[in-house]
TIMIPA-844409 format. One record per atom (N, C-alpha, C): residue number from 1; residue in three letters; x, y, z. Coordinates in nm, 2 decimals, decimal comma, always signed. Layout:
TIMIPA-844409
- NUM; ALA; X; Y; Z .
...
end
This chain:
TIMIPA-844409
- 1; UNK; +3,20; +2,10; -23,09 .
- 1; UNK; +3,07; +2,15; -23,14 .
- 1; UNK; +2,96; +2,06; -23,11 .
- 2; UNK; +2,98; +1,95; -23,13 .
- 2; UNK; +2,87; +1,86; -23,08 .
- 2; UNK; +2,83; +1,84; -22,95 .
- 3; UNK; +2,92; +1,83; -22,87 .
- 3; UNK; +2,90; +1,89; -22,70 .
- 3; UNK; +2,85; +1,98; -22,67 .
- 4; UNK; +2,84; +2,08; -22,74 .
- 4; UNK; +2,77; +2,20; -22,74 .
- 4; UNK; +2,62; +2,15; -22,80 .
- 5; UNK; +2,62; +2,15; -22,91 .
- 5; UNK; +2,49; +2,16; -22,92 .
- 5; UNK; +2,38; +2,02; -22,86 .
- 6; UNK; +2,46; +1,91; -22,79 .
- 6; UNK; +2,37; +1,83; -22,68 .
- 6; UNK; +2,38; +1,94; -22,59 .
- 7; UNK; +2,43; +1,98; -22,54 .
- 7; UNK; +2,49; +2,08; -22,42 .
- 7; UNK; +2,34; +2,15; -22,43 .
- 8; UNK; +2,31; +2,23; -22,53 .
- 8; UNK; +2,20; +2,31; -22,59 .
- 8; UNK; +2,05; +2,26; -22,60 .
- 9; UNK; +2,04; +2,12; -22,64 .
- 9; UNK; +1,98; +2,09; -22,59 .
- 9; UNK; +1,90; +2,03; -22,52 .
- 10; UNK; +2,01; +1,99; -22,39 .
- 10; UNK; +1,98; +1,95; -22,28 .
- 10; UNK; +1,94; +2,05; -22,21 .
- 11; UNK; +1,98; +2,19; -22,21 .
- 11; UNK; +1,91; +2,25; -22,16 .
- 11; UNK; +1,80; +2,34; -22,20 .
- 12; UNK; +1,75; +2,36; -22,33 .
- 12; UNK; +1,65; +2,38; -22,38 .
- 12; UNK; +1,55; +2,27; -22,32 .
- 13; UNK; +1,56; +2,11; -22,36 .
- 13; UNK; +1,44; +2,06; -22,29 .
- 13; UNK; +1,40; +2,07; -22,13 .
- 14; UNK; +1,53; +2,09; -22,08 .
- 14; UNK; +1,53; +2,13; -21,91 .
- 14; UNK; +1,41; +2,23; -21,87 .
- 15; UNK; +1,43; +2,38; -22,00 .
- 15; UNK; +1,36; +2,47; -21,97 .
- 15; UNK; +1,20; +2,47; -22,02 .
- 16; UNK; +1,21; +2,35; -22,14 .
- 16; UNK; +1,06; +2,31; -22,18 .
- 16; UNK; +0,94; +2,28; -22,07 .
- 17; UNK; +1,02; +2,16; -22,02 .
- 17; UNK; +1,02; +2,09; -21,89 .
- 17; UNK; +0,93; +2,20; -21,79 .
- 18; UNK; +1,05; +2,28; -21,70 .
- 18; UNK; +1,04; +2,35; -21,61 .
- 18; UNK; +0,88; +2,45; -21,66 .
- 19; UNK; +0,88; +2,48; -21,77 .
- 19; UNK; +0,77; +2,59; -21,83 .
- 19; UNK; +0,67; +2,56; -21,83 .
- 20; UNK; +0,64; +2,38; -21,87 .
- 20; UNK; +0,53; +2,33; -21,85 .
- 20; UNK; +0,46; +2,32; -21,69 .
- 21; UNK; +0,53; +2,27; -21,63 .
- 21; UNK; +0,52; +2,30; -21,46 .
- 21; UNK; +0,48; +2,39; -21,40 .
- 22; UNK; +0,53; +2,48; -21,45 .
- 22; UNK; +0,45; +2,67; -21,40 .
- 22; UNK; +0,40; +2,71; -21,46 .
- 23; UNK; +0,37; +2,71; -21,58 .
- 23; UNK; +0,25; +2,73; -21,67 .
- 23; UNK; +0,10; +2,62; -21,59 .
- 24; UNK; +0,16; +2,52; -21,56 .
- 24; UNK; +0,05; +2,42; -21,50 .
- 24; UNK; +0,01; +2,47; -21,37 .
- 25; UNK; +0,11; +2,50; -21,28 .
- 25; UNK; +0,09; +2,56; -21,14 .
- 25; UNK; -0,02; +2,68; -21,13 .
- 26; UNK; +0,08; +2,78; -21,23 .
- 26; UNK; -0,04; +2,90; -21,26 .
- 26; UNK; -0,19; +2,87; -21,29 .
- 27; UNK; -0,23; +2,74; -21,34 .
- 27; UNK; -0,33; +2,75; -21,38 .
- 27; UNK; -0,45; +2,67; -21,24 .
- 28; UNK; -0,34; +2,63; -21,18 .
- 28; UNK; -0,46; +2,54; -21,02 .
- 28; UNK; -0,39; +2,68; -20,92 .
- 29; UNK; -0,31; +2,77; -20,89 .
- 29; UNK; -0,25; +2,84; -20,81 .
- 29; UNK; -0,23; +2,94; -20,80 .
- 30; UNK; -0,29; +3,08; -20,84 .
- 30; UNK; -0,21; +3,21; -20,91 .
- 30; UNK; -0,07; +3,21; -20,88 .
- 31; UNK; -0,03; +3,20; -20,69 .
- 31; UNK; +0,04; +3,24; -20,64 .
- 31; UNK; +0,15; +3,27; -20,72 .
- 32; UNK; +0,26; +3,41; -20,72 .
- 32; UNK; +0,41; +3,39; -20,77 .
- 32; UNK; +0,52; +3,33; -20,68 .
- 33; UNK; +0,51; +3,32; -20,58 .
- 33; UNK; +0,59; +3,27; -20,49 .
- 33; UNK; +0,63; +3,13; -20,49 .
- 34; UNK; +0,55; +3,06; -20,52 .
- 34; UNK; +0,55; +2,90; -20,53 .
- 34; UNK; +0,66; +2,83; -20,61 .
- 35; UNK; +0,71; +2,73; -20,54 .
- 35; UNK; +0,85; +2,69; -20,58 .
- 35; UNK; +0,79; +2,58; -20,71 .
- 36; UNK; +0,86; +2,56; -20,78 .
- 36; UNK; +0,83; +2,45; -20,89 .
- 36; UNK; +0,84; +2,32; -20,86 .
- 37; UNK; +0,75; +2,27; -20,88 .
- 37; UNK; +0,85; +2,12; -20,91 .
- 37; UNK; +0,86; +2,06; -21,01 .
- 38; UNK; +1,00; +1,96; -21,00 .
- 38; UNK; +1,08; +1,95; -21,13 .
- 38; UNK; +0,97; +1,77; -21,18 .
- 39; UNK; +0,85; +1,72; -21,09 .
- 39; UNK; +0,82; +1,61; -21,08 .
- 39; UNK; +0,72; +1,61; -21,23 .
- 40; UNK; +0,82; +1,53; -21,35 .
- 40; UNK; +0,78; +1,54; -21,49 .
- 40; UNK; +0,75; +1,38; -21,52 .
- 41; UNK; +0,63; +1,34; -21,58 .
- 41; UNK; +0,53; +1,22; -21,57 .
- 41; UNK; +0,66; +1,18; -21,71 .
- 42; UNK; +0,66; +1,03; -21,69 .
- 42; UNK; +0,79; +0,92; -21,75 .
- 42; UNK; +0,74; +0,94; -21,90 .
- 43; UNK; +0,59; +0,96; -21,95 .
- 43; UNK; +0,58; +0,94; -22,07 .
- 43; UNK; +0,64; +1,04; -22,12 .
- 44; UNK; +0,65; +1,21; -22,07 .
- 44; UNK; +0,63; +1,36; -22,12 .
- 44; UNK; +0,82; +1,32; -22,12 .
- 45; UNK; +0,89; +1,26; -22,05 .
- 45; UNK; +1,04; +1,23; -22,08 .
- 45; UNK; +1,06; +1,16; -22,16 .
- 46; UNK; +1,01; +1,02; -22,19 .
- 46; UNK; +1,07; +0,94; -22,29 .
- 46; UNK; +1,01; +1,05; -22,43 .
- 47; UNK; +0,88; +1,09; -22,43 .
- 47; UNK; +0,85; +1,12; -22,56 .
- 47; UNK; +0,98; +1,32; -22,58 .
- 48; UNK; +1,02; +1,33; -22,50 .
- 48; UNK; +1,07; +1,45; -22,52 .
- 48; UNK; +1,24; +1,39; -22,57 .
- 49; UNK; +1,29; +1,27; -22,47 .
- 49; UNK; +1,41; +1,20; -22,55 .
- 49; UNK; +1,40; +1,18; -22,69 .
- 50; UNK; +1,29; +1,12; -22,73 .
- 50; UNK; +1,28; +1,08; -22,82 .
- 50; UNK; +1,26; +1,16; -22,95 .
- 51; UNK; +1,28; +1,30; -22,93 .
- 51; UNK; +1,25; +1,40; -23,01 .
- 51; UNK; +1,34; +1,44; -23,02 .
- 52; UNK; +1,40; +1,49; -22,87 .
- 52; UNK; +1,55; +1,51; -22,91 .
- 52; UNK; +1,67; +1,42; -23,02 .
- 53; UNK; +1,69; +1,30; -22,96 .
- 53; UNK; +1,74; +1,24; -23,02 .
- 53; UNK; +1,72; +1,23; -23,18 .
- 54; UNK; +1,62; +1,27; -23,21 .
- 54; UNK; +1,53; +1,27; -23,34 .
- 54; UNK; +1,61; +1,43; -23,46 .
- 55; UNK; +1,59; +1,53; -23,31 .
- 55; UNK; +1,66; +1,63; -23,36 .
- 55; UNK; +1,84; +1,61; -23,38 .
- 56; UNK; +1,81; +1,59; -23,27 .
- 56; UNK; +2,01; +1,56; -23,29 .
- 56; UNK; +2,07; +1,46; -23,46 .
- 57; UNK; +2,01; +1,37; -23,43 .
- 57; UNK; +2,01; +1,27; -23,56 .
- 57; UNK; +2,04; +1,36; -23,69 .
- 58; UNK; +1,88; +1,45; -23,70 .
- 58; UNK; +1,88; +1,51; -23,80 .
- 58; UNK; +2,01; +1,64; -23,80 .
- 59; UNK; +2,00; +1,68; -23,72 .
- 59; UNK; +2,13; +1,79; -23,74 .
- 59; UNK; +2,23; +1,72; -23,79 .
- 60; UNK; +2,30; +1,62; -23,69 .
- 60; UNK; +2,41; +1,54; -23,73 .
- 60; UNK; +2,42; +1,56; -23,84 .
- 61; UNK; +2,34; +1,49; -23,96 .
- 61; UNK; +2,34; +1,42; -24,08 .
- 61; UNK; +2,32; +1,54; -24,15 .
- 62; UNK; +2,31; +1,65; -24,13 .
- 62; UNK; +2,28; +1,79; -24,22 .
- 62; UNK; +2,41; +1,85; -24,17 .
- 63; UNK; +2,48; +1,85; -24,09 .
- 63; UNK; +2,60; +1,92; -24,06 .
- 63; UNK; +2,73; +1,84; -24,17 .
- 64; UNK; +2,68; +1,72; -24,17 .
- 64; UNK; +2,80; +1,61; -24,27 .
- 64; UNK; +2,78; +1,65; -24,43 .
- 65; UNK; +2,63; +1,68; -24,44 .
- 65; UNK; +2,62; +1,75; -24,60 .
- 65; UNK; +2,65; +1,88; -24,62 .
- 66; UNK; +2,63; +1,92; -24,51 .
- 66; UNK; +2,69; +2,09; -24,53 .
- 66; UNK; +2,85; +2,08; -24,51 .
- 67; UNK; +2,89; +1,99; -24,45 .
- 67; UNK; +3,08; +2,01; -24,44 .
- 67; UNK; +3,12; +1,96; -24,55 .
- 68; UNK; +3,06; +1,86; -24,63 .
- 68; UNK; +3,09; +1,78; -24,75 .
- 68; UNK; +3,06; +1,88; -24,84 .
- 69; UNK; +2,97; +1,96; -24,88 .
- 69; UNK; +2,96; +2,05; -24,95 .
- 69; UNK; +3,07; +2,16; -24,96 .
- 70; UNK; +3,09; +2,26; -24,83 .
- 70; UNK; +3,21; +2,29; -24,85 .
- 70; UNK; +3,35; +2,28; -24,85 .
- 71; UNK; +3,37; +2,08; -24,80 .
- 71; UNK; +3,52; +2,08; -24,88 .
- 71; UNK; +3,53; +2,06; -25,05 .
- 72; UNK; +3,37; +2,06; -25,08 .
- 72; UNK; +3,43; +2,03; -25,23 .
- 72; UNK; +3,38; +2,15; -25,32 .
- 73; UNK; +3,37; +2,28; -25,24 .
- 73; UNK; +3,36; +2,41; -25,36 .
- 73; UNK; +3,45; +2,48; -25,28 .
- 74; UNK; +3,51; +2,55; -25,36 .
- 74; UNK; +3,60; +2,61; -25,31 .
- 74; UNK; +3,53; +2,80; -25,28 .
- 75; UNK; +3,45; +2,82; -25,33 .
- 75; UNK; +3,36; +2,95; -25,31 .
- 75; UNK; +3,32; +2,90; -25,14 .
- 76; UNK; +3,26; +2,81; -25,14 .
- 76; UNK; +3,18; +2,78; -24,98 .
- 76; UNK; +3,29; +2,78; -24,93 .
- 77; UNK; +3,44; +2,72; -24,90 .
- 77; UNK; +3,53; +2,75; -24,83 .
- 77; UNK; +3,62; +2,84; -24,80 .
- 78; UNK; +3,56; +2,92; -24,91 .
- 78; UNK; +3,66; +3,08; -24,85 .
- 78; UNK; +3,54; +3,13; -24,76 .
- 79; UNK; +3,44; +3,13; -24,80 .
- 79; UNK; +3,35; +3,21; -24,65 .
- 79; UNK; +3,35; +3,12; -24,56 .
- 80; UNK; +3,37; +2,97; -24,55 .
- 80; UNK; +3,35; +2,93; -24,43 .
- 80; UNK; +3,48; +2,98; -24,32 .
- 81; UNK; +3,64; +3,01; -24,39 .
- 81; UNK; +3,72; +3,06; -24,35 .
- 81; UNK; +3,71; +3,18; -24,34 .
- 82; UNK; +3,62; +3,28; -24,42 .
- 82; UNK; +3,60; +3,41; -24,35 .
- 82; UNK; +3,53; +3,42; -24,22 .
- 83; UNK; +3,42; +3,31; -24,23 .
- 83; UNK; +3,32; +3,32; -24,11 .
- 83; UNK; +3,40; +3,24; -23,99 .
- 84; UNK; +3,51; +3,17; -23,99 .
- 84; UNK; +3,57; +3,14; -23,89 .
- 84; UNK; +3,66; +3,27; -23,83 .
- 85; UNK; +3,75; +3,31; -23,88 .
- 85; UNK; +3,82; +3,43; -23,87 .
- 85; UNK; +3,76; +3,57; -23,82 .
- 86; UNK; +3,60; +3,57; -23,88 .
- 86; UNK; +3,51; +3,67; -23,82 .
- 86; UNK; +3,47; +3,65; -23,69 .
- 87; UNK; +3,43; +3,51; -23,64 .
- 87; UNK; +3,41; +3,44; -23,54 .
- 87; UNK; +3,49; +3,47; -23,39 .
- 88; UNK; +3,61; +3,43; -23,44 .
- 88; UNK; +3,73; +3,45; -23,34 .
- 88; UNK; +3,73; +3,59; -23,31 .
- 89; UNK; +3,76; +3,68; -23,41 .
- 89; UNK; +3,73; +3,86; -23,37 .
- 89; UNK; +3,67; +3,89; -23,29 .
- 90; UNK; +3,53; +3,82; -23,32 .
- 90; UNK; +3,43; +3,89; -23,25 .
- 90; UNK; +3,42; +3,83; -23,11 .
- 91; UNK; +3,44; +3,72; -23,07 .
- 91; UNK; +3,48; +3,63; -22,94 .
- 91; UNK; +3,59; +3,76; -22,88 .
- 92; UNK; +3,67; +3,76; -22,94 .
- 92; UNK; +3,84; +3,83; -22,87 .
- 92; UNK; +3,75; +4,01; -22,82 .
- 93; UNK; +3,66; +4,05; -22,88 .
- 93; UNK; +3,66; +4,19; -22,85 .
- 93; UNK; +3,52; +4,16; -22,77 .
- 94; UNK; +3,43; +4,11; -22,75 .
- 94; UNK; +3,33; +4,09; -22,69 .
- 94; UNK; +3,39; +4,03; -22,58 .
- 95; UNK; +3,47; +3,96; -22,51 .
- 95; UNK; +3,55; +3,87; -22,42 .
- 95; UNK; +3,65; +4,02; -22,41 .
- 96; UNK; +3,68; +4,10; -22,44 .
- 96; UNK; +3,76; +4,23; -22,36 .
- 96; UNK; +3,62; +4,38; -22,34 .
- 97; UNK; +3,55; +4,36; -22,45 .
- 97; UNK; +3,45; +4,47; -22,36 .
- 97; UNK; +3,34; +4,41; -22,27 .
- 98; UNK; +3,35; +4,25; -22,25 .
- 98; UNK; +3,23; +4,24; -22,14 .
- 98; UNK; +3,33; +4,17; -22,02 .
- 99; UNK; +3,47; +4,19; -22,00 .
- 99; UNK; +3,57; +4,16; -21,90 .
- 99; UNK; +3,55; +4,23; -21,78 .
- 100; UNK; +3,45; +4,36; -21,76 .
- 100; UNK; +3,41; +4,41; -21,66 .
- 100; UNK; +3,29; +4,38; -21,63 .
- 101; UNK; +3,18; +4,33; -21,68 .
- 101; UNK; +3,07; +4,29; -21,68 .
- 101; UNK; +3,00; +4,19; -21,58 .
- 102; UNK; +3,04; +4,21; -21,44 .
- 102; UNK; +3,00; +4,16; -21,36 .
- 102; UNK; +2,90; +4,04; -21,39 .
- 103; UNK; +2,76; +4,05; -21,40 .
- 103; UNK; +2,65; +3,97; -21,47 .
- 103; UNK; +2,72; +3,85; -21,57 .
- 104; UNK; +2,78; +3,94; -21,66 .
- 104; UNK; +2,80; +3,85; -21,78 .
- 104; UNK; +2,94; +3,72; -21,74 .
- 105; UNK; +3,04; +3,76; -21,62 .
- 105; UNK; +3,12; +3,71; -21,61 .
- 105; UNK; +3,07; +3,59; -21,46 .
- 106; UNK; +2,96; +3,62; -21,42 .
- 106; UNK; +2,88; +3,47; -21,34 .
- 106; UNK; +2,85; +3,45; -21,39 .
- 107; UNK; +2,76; +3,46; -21,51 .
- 107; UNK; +2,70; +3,37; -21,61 .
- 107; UNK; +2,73; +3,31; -21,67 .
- 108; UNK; +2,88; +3,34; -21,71 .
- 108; UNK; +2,99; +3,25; -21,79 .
- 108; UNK; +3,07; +3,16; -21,73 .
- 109; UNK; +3,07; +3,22; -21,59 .
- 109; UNK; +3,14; +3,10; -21,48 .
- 109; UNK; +3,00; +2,98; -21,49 .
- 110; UNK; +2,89; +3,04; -21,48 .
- 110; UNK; +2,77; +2,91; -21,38 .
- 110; UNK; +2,77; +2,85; -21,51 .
- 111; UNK; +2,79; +2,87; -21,66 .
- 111; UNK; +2,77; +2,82; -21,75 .
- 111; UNK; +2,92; +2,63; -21,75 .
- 112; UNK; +3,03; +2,73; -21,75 .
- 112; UNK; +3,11; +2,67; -21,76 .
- 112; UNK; +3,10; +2,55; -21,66 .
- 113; UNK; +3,06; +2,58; -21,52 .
- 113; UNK; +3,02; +2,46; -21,42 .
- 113; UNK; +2,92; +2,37; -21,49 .
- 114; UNK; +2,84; +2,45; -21,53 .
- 114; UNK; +2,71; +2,31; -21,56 .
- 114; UNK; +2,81; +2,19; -21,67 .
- 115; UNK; +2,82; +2,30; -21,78 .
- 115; UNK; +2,91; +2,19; -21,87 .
- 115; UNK; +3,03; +2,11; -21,81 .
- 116; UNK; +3,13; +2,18; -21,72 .
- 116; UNK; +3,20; +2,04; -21,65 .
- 116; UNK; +3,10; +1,96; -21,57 .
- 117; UNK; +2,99; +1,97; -21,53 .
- 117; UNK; +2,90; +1,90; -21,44 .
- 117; UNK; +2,86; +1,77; -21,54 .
- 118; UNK; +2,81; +1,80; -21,67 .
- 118; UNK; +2,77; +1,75; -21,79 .
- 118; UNK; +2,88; +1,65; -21,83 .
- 119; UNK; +2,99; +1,69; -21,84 .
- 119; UNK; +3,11; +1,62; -21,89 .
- 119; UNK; +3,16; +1,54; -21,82 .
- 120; UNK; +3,15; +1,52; -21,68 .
- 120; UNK; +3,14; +1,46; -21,56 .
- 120; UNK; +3,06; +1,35; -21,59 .
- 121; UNK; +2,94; +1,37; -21,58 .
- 121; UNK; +2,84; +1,28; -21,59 .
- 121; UNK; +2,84; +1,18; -21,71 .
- 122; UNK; +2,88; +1,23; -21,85 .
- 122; UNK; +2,90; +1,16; -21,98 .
- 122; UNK; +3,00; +1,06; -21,94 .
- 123; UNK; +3,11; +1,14; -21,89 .
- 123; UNK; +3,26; +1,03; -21,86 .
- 123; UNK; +3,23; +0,94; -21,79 .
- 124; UNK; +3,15; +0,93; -21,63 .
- 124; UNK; +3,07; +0,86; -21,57 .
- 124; UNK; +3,02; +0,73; -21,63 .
- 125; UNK; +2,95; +0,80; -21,73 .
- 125; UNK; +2,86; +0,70; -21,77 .
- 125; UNK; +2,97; +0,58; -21,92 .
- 126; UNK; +3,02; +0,68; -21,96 .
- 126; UNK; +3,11; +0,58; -22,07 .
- 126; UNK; +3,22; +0,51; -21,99 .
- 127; UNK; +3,27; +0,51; -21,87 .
- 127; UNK; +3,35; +0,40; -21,79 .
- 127; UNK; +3,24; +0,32; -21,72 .
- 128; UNK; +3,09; +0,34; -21,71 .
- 128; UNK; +3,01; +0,21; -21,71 .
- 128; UNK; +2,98; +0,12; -21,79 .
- 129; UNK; +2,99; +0,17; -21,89 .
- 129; UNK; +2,97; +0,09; -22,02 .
- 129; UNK; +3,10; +0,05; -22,06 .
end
């Protein structure tokens, strides 16, 4: 779960990133043709790390109150067990009616590459350190 949500947003800020670029372009260029570029000034990165990180922090620490919360009422832990069991359902039948879904079945392949590409890179980096 936590993979996921750096996963999330790493690429949320990717797409911040990229929007600002062609929102910028648009404004010296009309053209729609024009390829982007990905060349983002060091301050607009450290201060966007640092938000992130800021965010993540904060979820973290709100996901440990909210799990701590529902191991100790037992009302919050029957729906967290219903909303897990709802969860899976809906995964299992949405994963058999979108099994012909062309679109939706590269999207889920190019997704799954990026994240081994990601998890590559994490593992990379924790055998340098």
């Amino acid at each position: 779960m936590k993979k996921l949500t750096i996963l999330t947003m790493l690429i949320l800020t990717t797409l911040i990133f990229t929007e600002r670029k062609l929102n910028a372009q648009e404004k010296t260029s009309p053209s729609k043709f024009q390829k982007p570029s990905l060349d983002i000034p060091f301050e607009e990165k450290t201060l966007a790390i640092k938000k992130l990180k800021e965010i993540l922090e904060t979820k973290k620490r709100m996901r440990e109150i909210e799990k701590e919360a529902i191991e100790n009422d037992a009302e919050l832990r029957k729906y967290f067990e219903q909303i897990i069991t709802l969860r899976k359902e809906l995964r299992e039948k949405l994963d058999e009616k979108l099994k012909d879904n062309q679109e939706y079945q590269k999207l889920k392949e190019r997704l799954r590459e990026i994240e081994e590409k990601i998890k590559e890179k994490i593992s990379e980096r924790k055998e340098v350190k």
